[in-house]
ZALONU-799438 format. One line per 5 residues: number of its first residue (from 1); for each residue x, y, z of N, C-alpha, C, O. Coordinates in nm, 2 decimals, decimal comma, always signed. Each point is the difference from the previous one (the first is absolute). Layout:
<rs>
NUM> X:Y:Z:X:Y:Z:X:Y:Z:X:Y:Z ~ ...
</rs>
This chain:
<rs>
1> +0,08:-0,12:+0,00:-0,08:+0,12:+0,00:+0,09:+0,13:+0,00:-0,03:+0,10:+0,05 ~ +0,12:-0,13:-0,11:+0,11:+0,15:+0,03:+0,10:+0,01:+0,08:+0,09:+0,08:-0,03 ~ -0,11:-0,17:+0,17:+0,08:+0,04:+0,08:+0,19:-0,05:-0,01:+0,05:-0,11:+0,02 ~ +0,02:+0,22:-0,06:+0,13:-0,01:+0,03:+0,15:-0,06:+0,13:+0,11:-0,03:-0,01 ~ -0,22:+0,05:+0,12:+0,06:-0,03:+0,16:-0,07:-0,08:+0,06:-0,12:-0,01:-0,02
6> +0,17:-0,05:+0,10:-0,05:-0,07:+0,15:+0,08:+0,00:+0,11:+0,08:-0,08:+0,01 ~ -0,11:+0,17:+0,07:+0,06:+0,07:+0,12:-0,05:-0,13:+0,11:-0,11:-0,06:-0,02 ~ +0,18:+0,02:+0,12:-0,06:-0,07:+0,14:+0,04:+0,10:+0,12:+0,08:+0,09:+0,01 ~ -0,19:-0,15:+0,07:+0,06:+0,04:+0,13:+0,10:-0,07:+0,08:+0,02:-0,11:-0,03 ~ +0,03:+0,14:+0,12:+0,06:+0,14:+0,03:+0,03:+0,10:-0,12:+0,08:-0,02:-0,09
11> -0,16:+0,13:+0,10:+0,09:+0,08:-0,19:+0,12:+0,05:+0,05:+0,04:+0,05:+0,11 ~ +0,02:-0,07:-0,22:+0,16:+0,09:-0,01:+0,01:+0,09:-0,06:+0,05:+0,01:-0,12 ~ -0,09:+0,10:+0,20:+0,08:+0,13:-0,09:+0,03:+0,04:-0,11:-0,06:+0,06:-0,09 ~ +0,20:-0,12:+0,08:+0,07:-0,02:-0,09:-0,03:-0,04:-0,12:+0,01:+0,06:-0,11 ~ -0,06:-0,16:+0,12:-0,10:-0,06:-0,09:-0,08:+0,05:-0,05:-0,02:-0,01:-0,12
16> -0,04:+0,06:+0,17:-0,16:+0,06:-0,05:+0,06:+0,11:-0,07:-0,04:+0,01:-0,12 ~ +0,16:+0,11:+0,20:+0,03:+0,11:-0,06:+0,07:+0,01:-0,17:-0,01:+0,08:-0,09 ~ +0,12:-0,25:+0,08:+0,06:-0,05:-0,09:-0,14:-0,06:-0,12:+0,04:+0,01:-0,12 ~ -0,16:-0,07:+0,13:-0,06:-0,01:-0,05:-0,10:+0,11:-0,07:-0,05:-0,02:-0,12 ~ +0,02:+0,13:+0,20:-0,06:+0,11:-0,06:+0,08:+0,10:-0,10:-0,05:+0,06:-0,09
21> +0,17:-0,06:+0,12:+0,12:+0,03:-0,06:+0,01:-0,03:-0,12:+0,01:+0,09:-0,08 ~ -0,01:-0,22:+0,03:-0,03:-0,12:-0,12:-0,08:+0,03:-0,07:+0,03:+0,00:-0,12 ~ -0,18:+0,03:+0,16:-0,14:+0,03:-0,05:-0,02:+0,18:-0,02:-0,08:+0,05:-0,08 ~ +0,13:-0,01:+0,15:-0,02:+0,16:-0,04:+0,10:+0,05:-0,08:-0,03:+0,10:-0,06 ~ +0,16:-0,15:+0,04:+0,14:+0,07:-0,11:+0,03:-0,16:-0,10:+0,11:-0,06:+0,00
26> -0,17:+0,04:-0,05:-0,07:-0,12:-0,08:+0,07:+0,05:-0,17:-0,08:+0,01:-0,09 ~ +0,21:+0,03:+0,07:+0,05:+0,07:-0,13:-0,11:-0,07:-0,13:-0,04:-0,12:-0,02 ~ +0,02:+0,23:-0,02:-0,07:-0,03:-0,12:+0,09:+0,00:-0,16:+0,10:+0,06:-0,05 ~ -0,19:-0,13:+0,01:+0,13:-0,09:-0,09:-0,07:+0,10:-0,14:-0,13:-0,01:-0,02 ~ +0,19:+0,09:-0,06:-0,07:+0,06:-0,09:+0,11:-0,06:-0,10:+0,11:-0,04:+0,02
31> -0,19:+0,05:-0,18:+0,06:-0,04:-0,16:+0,01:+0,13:-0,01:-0,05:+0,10:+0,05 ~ +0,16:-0,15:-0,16:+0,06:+0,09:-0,08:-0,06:+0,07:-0,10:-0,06:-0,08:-0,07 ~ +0,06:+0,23:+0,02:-0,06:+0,11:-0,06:+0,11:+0,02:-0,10:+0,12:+0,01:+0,03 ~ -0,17:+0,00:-0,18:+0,07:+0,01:-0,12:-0,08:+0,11:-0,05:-0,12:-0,03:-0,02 ~ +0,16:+0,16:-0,02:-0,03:+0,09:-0,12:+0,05:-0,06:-0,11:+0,12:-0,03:+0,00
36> -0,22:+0,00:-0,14:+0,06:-0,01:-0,08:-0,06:+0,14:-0,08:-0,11:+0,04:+0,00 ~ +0,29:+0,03:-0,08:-0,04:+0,14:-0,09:+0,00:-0,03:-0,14:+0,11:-0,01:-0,06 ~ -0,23:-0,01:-0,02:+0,07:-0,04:-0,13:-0,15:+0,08:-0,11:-0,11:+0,06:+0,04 ~ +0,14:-0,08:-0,14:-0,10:+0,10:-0,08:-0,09:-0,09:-0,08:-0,11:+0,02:-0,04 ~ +0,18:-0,11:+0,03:-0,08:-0,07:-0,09:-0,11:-0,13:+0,14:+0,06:-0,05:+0,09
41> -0,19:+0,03:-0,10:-0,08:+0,01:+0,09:+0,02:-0,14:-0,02:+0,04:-0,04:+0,11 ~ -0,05:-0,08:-0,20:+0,00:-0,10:-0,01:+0,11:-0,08:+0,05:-0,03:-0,11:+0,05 ~ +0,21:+0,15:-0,07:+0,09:-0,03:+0,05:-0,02:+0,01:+0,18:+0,02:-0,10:+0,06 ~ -0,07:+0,20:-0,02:-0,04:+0,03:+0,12:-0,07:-0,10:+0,14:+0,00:-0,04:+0,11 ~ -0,06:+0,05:-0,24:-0,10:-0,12:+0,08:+0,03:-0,15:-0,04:-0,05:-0,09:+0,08
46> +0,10:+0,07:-0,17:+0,05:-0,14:+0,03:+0,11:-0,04:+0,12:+0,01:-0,10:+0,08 ~ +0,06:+0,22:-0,10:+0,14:+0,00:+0,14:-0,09:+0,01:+0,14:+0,05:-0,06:+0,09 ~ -0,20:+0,15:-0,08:-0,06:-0,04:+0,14:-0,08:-0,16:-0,02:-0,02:-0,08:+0,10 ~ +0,00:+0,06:-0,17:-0,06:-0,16:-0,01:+0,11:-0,07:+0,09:+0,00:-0,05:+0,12 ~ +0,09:+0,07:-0,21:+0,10:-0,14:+0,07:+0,06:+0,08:+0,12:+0,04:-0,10:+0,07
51> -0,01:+0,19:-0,01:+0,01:+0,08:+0,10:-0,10:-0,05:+0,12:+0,06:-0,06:+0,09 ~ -0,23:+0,08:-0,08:-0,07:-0,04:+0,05:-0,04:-0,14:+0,01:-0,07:-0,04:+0,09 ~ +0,11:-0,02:-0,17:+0,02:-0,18:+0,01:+0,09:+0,01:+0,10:-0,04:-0,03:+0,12 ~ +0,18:+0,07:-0,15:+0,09:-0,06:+0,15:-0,03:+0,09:+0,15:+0,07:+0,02:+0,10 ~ -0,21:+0,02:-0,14:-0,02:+0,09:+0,18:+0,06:+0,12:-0,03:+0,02:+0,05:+0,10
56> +0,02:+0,00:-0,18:+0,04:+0,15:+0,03:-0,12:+0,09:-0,07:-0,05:-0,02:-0,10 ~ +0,03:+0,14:+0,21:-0,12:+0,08:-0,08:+0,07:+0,10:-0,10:+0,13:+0,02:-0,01 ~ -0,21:+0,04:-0,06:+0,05:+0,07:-0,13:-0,06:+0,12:+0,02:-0,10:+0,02:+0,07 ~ +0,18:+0,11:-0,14:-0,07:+0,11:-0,01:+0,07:+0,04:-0,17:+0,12:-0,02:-0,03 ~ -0,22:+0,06:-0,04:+0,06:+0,00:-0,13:-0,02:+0,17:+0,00:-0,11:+0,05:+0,05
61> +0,22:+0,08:-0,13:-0,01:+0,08:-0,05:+0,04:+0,00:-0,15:+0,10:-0,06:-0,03 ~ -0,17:+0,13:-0,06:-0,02:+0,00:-0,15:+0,13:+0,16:-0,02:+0,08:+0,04:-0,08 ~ -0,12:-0,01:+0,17:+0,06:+0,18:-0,05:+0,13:+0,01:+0,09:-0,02:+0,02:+0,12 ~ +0,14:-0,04:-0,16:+0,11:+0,02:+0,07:+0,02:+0,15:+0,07:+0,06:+0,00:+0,11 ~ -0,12:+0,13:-0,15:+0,02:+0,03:+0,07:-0,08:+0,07:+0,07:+0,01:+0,12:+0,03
66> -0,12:-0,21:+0,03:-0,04:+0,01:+0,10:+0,03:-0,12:+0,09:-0,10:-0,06:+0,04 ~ +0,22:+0,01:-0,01:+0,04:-0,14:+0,04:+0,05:+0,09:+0,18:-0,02:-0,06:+0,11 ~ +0,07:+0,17:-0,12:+0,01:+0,05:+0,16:-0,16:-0,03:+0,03:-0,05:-0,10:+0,05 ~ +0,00:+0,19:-0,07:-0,14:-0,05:+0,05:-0,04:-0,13:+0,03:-0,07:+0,00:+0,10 ~ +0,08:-0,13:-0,17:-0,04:-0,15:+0,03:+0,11:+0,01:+0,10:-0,05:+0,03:+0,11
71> +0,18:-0,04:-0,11:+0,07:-0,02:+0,10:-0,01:+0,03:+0,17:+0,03:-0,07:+0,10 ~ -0,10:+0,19:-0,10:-0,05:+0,04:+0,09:-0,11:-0,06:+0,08:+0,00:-0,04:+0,11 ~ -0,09:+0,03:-0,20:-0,14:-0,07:+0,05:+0,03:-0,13:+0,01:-0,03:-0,04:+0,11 ~ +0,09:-0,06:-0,19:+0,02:-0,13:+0,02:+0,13:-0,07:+0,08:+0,02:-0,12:+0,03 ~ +0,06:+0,22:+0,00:+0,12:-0,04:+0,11:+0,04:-0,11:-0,08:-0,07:-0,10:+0,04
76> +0,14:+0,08:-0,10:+0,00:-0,16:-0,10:+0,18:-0,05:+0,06:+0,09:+0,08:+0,04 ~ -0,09:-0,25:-0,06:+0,14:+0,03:+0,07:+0,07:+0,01:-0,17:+0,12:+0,05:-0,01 ~ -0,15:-0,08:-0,07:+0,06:-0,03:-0,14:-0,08:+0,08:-0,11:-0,12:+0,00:-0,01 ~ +0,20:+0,07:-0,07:-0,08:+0,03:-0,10:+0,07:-0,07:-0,14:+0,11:+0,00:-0,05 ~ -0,22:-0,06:+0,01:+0,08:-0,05:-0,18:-0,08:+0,04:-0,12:-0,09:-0,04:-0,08
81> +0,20:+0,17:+0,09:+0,01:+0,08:-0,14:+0,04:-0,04:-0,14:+0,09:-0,08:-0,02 ~ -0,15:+0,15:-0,09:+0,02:-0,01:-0,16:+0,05:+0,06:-0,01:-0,07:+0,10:+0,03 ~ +0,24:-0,05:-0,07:+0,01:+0,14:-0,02:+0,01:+0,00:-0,15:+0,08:+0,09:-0,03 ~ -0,11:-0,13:-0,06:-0,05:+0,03:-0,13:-0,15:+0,06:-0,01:-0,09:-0,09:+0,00 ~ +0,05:+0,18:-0,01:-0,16:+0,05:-0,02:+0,06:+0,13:-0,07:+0,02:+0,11:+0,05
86> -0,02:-0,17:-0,19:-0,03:+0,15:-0,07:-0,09:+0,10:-0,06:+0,03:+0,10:-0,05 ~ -0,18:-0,17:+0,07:-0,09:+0,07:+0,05:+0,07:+0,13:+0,11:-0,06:+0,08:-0,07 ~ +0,12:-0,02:+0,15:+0,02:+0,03:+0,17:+0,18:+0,10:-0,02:+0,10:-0,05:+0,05 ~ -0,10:+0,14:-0,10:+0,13:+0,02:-0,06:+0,03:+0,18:+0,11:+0,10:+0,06:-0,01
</rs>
């Protein structure tokens, strides 16, 4: 039913305080964040397909330079850029 512990009596302190310790700073396990910058929308998105298959979420930007902007908002730890877009000069 959920329960994590089983404390007895006599309680121990220690225990109890080492146990709540455990359950309240519980590190949270977060995946990995990829910007991908590229112009052409279909390359893009095939790289978040297989991106998103292995667990990593995607943020895709079309317009390189508004890429400070995505960067910002999406905190990403990687960005994988096209630097060919000659559309973008």
């Amino acid at each position: 039913m959920g329960g994590n512990a089983y404390l007895v009596k006599p309680l121990d302190i220690g225990s109890l305080i080492e146990w709540i310790d455990k359950l309240v700073n519980k590190p949270t396990e977060e995946g990995y964040h990829v910007l991908i910058v590229d112009d052409d929308k279909e390359v893009a998105q095939h790289h978040a397909l297989i991106l998103e298959n292995a667990g990593i979420s995607t943020a895709i930007c079309h317009n390189p330079i508004r890429v400070l902007e995505y960067m910002e908002k999406y905190r990403s730890d990687l960005i994988l850029m096209d630097l060919y877009m000659p559309s973008f000069k």
